[in-house]
One Martini backbone bead per residue (centre of mass of N, CA, C, O) as a GRO file, in nm:
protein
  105
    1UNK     BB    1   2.992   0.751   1.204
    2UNK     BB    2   2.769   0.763   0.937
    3UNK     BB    3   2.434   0.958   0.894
    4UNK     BB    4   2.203   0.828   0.655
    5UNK     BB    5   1.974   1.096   0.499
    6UNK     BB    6   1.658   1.049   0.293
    7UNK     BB    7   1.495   1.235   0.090
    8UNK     BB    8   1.193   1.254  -0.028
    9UNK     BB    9   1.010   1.362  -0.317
   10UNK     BB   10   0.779   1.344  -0.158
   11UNK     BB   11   0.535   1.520  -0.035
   12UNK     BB   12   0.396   1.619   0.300
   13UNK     BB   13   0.065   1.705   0.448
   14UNK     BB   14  -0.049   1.781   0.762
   15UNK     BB   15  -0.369   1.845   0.779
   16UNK     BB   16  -0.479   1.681   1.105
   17UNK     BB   17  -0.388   1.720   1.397
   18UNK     BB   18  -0.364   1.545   1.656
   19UNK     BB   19  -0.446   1.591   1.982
   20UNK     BB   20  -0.418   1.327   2.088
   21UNK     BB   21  -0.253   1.065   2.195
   22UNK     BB   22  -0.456   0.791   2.061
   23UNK     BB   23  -0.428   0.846   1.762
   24UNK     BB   24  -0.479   0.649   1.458
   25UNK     BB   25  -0.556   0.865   1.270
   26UNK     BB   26  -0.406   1.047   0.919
   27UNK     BB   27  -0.415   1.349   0.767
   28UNK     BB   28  -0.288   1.373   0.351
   29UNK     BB   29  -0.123   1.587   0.170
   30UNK     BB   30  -0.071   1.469  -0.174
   31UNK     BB   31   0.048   1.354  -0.501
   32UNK     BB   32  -0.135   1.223  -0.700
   33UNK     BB   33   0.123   1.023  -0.796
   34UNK     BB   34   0.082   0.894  -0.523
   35UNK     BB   35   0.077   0.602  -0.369
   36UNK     BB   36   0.045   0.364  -0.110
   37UNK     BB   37   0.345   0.256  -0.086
   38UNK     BB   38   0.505   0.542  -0.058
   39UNK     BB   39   0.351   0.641   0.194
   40UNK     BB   40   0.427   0.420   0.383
   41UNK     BB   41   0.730   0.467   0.359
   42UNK     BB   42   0.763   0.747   0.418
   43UNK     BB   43   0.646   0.721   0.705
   44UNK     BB   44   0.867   0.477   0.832
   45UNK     BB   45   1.129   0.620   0.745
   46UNK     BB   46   1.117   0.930   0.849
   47UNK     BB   47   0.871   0.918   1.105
   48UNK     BB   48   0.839   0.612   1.233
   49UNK     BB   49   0.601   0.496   1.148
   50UNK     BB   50   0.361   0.269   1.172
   51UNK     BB   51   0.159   0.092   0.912
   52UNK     BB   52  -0.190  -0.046   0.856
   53UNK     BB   53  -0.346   0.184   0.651
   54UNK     BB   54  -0.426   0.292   0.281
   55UNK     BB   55  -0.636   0.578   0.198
   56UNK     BB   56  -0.749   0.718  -0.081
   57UNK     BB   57  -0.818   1.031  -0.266
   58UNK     BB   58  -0.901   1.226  -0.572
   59UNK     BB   59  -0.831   1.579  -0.624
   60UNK     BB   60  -1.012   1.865  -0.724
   61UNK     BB   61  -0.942   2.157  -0.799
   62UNK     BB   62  -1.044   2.443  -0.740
   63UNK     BB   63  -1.273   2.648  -0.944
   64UNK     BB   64  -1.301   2.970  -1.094
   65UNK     BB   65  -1.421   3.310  -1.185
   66UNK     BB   66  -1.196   3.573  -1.311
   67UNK     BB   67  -1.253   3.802  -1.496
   68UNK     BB   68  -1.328   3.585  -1.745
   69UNK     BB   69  -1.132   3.377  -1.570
   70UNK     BB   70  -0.982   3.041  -1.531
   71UNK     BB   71  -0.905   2.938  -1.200
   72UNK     BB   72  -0.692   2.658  -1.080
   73UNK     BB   73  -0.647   2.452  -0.842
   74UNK     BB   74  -0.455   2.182  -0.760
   75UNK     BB   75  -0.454   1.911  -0.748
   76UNK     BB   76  -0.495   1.641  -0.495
   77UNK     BB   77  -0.431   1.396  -0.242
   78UNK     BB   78  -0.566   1.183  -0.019
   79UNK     BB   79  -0.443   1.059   0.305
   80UNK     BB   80  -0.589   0.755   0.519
   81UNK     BB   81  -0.444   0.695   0.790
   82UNK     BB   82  -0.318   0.394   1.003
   83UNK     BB   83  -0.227   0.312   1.297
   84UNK     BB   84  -0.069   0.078   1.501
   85UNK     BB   85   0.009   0.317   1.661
   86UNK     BB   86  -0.037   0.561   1.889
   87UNK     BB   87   0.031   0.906   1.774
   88UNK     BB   88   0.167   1.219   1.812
   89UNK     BB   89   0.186   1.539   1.622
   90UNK     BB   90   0.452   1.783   1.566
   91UNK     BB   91   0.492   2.103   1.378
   92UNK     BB   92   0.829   2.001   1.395
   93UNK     BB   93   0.783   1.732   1.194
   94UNK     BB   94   1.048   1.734   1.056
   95UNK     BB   95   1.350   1.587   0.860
   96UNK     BB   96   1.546   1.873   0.925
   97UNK     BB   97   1.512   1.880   1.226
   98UNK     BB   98   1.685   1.615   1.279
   99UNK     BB   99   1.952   1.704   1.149
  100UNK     BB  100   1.996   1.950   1.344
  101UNK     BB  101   1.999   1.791   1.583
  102UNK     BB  102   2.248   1.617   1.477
  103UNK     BB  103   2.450   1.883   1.469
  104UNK     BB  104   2.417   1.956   1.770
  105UNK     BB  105   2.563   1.713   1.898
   0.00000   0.00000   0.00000
């Protein structure tokens, strides 16, 4: 039997990483373009959390000038997850790594 699994086109990158067992927000960025159920099925379906709600807010990229050119960094979305169950995330959480520990068993 083979296991299909999908990898979502949503980026997703975690700023917070709860340090303790018990934590139950997770702060997200991702693309502007990204909604409320997007982030929630991406969470639910690739990393296994139950998500009890997502809280949004659009950021505007830091502009600069430098040498009398303006350079701005690109926009980007923050995403306010609660879990409904309280978990914390490891650094090599990541579907690529979960893919590759299926391959060497």
């Amino acid at each position: 039997m083979e296991k299909v699994v999908h990898f979502p086109k949503l980026p997703i990158e975690f700023l917070m990483r709860p340090s303790s067992n018990n934590n139950r927000d997770v702060l997200i960025k991702t693309m502007p373009s990204a909604s409320k159920p997007e982030i929630k099925r991406v969470l639910e379906s690739v990393y296994g959390c139950e998500v009890e709600k997502v809280r949004t807010l659009n950021m505007r990229g830091k502009k600069k000038m430098r040498g009398g050119r303006l350079i701005a960094r690109p926009d980007y979305k923050k995403a306010y997850v609660t879990l409904k169950n309280p978990s914390s995330f490891s650094p090599d959480m990541n579907p690529i790594h979960l893919v590759k520990e299926e391959k060497n068993k």
